[in-house]
N, C-alpha and C positions, 0 to 999 in steps of 0.2 A: 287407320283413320287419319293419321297424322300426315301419309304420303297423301293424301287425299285434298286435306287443308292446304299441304303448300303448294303440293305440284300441278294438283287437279285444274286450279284457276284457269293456269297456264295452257294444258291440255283442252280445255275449254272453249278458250279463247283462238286456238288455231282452228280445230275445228269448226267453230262461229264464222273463222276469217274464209276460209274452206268454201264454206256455204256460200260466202257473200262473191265469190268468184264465180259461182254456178251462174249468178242471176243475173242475165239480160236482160236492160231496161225495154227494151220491144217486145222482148217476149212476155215480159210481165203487164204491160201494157195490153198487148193482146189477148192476155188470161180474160181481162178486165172487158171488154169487147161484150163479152160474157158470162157475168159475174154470175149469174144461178151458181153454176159449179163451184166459183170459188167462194161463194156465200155456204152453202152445204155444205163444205169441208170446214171452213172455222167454225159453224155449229158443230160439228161432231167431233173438232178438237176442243173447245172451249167451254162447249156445253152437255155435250153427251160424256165425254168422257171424266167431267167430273161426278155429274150425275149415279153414272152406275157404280166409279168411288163410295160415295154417299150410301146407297142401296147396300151396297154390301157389306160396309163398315155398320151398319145400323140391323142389317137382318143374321149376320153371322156373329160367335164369337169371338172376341180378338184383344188381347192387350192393346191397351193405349199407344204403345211406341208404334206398334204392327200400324195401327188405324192411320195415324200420323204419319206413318210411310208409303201407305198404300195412296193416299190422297196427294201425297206431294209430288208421289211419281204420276197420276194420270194430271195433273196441271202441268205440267212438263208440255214444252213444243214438240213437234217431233223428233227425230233422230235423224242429221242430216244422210245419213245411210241410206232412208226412205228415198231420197231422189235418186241411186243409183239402185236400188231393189224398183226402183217404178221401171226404170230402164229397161230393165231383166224381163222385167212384167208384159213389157210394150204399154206401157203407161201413160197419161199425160204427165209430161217432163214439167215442162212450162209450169203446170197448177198445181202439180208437187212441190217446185222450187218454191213457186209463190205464198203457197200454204206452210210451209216449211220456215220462210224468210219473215214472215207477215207478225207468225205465232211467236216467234224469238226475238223479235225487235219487240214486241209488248210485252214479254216476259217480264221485265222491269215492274212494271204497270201492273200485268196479270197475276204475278205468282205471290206477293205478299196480300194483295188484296184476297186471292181469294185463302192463302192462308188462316187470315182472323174473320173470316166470314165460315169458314170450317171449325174454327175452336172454337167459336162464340157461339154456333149451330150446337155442336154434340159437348161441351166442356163449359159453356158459358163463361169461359174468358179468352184472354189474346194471348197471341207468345208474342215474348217481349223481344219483336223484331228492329227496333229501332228501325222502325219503318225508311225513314229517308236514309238512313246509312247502308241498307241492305237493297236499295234500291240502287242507289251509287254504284256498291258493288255490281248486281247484277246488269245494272247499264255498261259498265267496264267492262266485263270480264264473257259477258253474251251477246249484248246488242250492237256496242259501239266496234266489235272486230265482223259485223255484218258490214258495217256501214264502209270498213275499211276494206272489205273485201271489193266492193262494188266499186268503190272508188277504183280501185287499181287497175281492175278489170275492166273501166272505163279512159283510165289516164296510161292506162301502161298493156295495152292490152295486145300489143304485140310481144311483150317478153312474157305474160301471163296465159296466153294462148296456147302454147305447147303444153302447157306444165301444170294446168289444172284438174286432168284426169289423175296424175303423179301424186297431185296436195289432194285429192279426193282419197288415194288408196293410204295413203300417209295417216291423213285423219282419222281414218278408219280405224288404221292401227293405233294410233295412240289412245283412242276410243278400248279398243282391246286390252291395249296396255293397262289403263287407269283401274279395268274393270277387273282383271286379273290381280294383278296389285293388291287392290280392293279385298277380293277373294280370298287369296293365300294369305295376307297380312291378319285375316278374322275366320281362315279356314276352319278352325277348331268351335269359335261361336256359331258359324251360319249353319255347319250339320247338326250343332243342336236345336238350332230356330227354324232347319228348313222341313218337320214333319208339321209343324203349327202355322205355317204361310204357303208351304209350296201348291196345294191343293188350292188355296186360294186363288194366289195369285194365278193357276192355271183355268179355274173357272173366270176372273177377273177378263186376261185374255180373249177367251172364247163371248164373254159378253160385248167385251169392247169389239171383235172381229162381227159378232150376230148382230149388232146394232149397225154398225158401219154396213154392212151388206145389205139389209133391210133397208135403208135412207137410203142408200146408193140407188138399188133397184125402185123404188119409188121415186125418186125425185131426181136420178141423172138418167139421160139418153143414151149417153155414147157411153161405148165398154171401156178404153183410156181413159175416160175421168173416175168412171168408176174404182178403178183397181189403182189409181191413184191416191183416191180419196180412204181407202179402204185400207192400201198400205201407211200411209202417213196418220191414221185412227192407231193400227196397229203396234208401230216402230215408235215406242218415245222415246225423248234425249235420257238416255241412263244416266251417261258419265257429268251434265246438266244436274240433272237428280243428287249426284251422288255430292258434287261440289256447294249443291244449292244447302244442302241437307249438312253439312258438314261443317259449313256458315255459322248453320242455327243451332244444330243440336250435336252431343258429345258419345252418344250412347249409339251403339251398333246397332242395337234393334232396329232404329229409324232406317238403317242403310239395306237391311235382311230382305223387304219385300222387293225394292229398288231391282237388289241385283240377281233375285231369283227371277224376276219380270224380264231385266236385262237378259239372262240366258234365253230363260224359253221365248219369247218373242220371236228369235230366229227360229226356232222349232217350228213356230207357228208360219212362219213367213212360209220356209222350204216348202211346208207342206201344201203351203196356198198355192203357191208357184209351181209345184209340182202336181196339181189336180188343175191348171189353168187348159189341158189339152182341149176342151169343147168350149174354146173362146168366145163362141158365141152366146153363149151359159153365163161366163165369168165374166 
């Protein structure tokens, strides 16, 4: 927990920077041309996905840390990962990025609000987030290394040009790193927490996947926005999660549902990606 506090920020913050390289202001622009798809993708990160949080912390049983975990990780933006799994996909790139960049730059805004609108829901009180001091941080340490990304990628964009697929696979890893860390530092707590979440979180999953696929197929046309939209519902920011989380709260439990989510996601990913052969299906 403690590498988590100090170094996590840091780890964070490259990955944010990361992101903000990916995004071309024309290609974003062009998402915008026609926003149906990019409108349906921030509903089902902003609003589906906390929803089915809600649903399940309310219909299953769960210790209070678990509940608290399980919400803080689907309010999470995506995982900048999702734009290179969209890749893989044959994806909309563009409206991945966009929905990827859009959700992280209002994390700030997003994540404490809907934190006391969750405690005050099922707990009827607030956690004592020092609302504007924990928004500072999370403008620092998430938002404001998007903004620095794009900047560069706009003012310097022929030294950033080679070396962005390089700082994508980098991010990755440190993404890896944090998570691992994470793991081994509380290996001995998460085997005893993970027969009381891991089922959860694996039905949580398969909700968040069943809902994104359902609005997909009703409300987008094209199969790349779909499998866009569908991956970026999927993939959330963990190591986001793990630093957000680590802010506020001192107790491992909070982190347990985070990073049993963090593994299986990819489980869930492969196997999407590897059932994608009747494209015109998927």
């Amino acid at each position: 927990m403690e590498f988590v506090k100090l170094v996590g920020p840091f780890g964070v913050f490259f990955i944010m920077f990361a992101l903000g390289l990916n995004l071309n202001i024309k290609r974003f622009l062009r998402v915008f041309k026609n926003p149906k798809n990019f409108i349906v993708g921030v509903i089902c990160q902003i609003a589906i996905l906390p929803i089915i949080g809600l649903i399940v912390i309310s219909l299953l049983p769960m210790d209070k840390e678990f509940q608290i975990g399980v919400f803080l990780l689907l309010i999470m933006p995506s995982a900048a990962m999702s734009n290179y799994a969209t890749r893989i996909a044959d994806g909309n790139v563009p409206l991945s990025i966009c929905l990827t960049s859009i959700c992280a730059l209002f994390s700030f805004i997003t994540v404490p609000i809907y934190l006391n609108l969750f405690s005050n829901f099922l707990y009827n009180q607030s956690f004592d987030l020092q609302l504007f001091t924990f928004s500072i941080k999370t403008f620092l340490f998430i938002t404001m290394p998007v903004f620095i990304g794009i900047y560069c990628r706009e003012k310097f964009s022929n030294f950033f040009k080679n070396l962005t697929f390089t700082l994508d696979r980098l991010a990755f890893v440190i993404f890896l790193i944090i998570v691992f860390i994470a793991i081994y530092t509380e290996k001995d707590n998460l085997v005893n927490y993970f027969d009381d979440v891991g089922v959860i979180m694996s039905l949580i999953l398969a909700l968040v996947f069943a809902s994104s696929f359902l609005i997909t197929q009703i409300f987008i046309d094209d199969i790349p926005s779909k499998r866009a939209i569908r991956i970026e519902a999927l993939l959330q920011n963990g190591a986001m999660g793990f630093v957000v989380g680590a802010l506020i709260f001192s107790e491992i439990q909070y982190l347990v549902p985070i990073t049993i989510y963090a593994l299986l996601q990819y489980c869930f990913l492969l196997f999407y990606i590897g059932n994608m052969n009747l494209k015109s299906k998927f």
